[in-house]
GUTOR-118560 format. One record per residue (C-alpha): residue number from 1; x, y, z. Coordinates in steps of 0.02 Angstrom, whole numbers. Example, Ala and Ser with C-alpha at 12.3 -4.5 7.8 and 13.67 -1.06 7.14 Angstrom:
% residues 2
+-----+--------+--------+--------+
: seq :      X :      Y :      Z :
+-----+--------+--------+--------+
:   1 :    615 :   -225 :    390 :
:   2 :    684 :    -53 :    357 :
+-----+--------+--------+--------+
This chain:
% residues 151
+-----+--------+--------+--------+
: seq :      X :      Y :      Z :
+-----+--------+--------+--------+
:   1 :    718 :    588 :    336 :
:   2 :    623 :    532 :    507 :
:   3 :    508 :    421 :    403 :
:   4 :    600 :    342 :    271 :
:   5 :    606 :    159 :    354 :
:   6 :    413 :    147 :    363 :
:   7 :    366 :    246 :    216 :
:   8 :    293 :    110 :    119 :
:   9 :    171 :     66 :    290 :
:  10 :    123 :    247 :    294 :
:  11 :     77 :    235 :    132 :
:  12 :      0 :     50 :    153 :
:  13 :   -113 :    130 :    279 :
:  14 :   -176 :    278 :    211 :
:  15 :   -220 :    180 :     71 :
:  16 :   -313 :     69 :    201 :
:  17 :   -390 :    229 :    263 :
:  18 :   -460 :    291 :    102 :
:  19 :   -514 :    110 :     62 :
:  20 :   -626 :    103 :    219 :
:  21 :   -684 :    304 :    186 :
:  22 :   -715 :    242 :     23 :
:  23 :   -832 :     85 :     84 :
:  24 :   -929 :    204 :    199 :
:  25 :   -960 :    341 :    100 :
:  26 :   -990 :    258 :    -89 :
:  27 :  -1121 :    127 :    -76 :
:  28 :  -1054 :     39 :   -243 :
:  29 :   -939 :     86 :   -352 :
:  30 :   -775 :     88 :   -465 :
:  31 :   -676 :    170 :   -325 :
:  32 :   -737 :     33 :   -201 :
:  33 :   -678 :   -103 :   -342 :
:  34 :   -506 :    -18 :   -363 :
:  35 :   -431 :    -10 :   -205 :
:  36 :   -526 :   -175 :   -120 :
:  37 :   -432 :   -310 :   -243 :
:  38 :   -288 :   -220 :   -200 :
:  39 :   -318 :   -255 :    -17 :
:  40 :   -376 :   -425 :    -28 :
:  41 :   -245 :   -491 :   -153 :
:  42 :   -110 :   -388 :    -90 :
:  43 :   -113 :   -257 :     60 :
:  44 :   -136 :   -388 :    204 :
:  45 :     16 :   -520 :    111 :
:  46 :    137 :   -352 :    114 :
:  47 :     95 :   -318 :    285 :
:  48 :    132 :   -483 :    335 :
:  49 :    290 :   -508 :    219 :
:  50 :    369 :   -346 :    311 :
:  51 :    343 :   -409 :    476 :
:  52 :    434 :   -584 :    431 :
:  53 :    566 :   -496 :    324 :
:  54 :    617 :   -319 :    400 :
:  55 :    797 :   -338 :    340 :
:  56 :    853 :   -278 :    159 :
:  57 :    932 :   -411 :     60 :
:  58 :    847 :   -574 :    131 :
:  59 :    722 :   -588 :     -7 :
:  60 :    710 :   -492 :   -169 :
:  61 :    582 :   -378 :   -234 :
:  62 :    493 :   -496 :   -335 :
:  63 :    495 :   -628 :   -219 :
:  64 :    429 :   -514 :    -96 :
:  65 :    277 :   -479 :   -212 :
:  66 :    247 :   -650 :   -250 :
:  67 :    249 :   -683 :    -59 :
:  68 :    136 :   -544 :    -31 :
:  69 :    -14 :   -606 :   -165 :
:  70 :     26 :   -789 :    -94 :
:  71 :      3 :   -739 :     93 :
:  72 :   -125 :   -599 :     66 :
:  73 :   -246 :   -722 :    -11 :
:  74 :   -207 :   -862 :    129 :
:  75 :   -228 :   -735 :    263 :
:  76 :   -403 :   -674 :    190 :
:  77 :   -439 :   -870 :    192 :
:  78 :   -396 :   -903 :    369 :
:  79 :   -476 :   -729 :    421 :
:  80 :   -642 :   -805 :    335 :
:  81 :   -629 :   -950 :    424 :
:  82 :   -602 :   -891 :    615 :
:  83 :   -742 :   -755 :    565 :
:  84 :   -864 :   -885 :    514 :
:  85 :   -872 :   -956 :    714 :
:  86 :   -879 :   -793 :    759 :
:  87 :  -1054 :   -715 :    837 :
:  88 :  -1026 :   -591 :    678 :
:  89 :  -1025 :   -724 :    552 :
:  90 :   -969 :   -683 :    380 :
:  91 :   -997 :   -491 :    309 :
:  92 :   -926 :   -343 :    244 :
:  93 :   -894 :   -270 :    403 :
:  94 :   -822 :   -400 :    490 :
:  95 :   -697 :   -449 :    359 :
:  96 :   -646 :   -259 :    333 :
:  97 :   -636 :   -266 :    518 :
:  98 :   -514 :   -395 :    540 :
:  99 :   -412 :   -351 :    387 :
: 100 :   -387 :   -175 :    456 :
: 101 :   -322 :   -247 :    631 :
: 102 :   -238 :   -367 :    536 :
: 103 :   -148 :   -238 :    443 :
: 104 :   -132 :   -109 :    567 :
: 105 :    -40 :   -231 :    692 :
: 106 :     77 :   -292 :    581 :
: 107 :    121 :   -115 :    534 :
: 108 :    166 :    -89 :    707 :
: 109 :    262 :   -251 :    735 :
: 110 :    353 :   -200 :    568 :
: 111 :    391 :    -29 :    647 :
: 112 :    458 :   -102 :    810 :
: 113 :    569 :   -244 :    691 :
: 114 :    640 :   -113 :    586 :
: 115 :    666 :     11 :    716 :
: 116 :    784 :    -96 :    793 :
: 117 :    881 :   -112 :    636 :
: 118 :   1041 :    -21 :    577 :
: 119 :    992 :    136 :    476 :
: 120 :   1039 :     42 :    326 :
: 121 :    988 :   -141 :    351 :
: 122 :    799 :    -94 :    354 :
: 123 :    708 :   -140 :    199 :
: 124 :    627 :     38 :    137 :
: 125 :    545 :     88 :    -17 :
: 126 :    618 :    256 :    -84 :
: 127 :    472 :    387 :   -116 :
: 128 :    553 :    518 :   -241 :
: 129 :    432 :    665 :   -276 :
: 130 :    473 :    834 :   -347 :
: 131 :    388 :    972 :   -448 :
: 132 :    474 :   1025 :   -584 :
: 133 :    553 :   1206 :   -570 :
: 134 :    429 :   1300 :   -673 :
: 135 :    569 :   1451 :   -713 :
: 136 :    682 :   1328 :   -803 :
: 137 :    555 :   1232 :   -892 :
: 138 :    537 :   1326 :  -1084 :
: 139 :    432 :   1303 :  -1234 :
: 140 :    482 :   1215 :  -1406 :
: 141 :    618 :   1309 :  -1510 :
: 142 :    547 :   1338 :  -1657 :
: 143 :    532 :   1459 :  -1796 :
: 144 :    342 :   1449 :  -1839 :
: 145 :    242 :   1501 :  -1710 :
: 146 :     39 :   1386 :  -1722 :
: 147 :    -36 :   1575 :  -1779 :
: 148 :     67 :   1561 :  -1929 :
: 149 :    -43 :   1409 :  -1989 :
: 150 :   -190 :   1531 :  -1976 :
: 151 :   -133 :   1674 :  -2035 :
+-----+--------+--------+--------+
């Protein structure tokens, strides 16, 4: 498959992209709340975490989600921080703002990284979807039928 080293990004930013449909479009709400602690305690440390680590093998999964929360909540910090001198000072926007460049150049710098890589040194995440074949599929063998509990 043509996308299977950066499948996890793709899927990183569309969930970015829904995130920031989601801020325009809902003024408050649940949807807002599920997918922005997401982002702020994780999203922008993954990013991050596959642009340091492209290669398969140098960390493990769990220390690359530990990374991630560690360096997603320092990065929202030091975004804060350089934000706060800016002319834009401290709001929704801005922060979104950055965070989405943030993300969406690391994505790019992890594309370029694991590009480089042997087809199997890249780190990937394997997406497995499939419907199941609906001719196959059959009901419960059984002799009573629910009608015969009514009738």
């Amino acid at each position: 498959m043509r996308f299977e080293r950066i499948a996890d990004l793709i899927l990183l930013n569309l969930l970015v992209i829904v995130l920031i449909a989601a801020i325009i479009f809902l003024p408050s709400g649940i949807v807002r709340i599920i997918l922005g602690v997401p982002f702020v305690v994780f999203f922008l440390g993954y990013a991050l975490v596959a642009a340091l680590f492209p290669r398969r093998g140098v960390i493990s999964g769990i220390e690359r989600i530990a990374l991630s929360i560690g360096l997603s909540i320092s990065v929202v910090s030091l975004l804060g921080l350089i934000i706060n001198y800016t002319p834009w000072g401290i709001s929704l926007g801005s922060i979104l703002g950055s965070a989405i460049i943030f993300i969406f150049a690391m994505s790019g710098i992890v594309w370029v990284r694991r590009r480089s890589l042997a087809k199997g040194e890249a780190f990937s995440i394997q997406f497995h979807w499939s419907l199941p074949n609906w001719g196959t599929v059959s009901g419960p063998k059984c002799c009573l039928s629910p009608w015969h509990l009514f009738w």
